[in-house]
N, C-alpha and C positions, 0 to 999 in steps of 0.2 A: 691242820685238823683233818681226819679222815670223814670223806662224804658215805653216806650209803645210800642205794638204790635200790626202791622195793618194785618186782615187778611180775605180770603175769597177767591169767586174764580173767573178765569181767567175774564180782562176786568170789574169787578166790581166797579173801580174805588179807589183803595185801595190808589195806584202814587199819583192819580192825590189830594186825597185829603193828602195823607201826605205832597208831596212838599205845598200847598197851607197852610197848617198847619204854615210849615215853612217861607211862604211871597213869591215863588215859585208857577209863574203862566203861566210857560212854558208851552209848550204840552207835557205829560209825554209818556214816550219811553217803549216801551213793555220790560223786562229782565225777567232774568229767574234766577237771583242771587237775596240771601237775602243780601237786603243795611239797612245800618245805616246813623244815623246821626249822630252831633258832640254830642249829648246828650245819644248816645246810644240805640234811637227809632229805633227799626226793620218794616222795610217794607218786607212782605215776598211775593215770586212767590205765583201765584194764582195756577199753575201748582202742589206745594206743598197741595192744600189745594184740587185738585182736582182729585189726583190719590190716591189710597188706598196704592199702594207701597211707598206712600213718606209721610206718615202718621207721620211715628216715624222720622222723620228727622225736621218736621214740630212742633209737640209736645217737641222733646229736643230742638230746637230754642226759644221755648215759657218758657224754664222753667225759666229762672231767671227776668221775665218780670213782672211787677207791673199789668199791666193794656192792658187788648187786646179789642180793637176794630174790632168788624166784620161789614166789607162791606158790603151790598148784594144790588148790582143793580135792581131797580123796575120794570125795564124788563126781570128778568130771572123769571118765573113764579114759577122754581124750591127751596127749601129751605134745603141746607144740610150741616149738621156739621161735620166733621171727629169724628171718633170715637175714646173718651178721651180727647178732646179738652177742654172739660168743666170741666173735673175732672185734670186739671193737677194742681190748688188750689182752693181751697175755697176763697182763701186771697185776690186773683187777681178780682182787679175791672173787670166787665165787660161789653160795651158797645156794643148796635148794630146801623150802622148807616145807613139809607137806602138812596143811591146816583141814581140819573139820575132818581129823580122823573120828569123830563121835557121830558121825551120821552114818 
């Protein structure tokens, strides 16, 4: 079974589009834990993907993952990757999806 990994930073909209992924059209709740699903897709903190100390705890979450989707809301005018993010395979599909084009 292929995993996916949603990721990016704080309030980007990673929740809200994983639950909707799922049929899950509540209002997603801020956490600061990585969640899964019953399929094994990781949603991870944005807080991970925003601090440079939590780099390598972000990177070993990602490694057994097929396929990582990066967030990045249309109102952050900023664009940044952690460093190693994109070298953690060649093999891993990877998507960017830009959310809160309506603002």
């Amino acid at each position: 079974m292929k995993r996916i990994a949603f990721v990016g930073t704080v309030g980007a909209g990673k929740t809200t589009l994983f639950n909707a992924l799922q049929g899950d059209y509540t209002l997603a709740r801020k956490t600061q834990a990585v969640e899964f699903n019953d399929k094994g897709d990781i949603d991870t903190p944005g807080e991970y993907f925003s601090h440079p100390r939590w780099y390598h705890a972000l990177i070993t979450t990602l490694q057994d993952v097929d396929m990582l989707i990066y967030v990045h809301g249309a109102n952050d005018p900023e664009s940044r990757l952690p460093a190693g993010l994109l070298d953690i395979g060649v093999s891993k599909r990877q998507i960017a999806v830009i959310s809160k084009t309506d603002m």
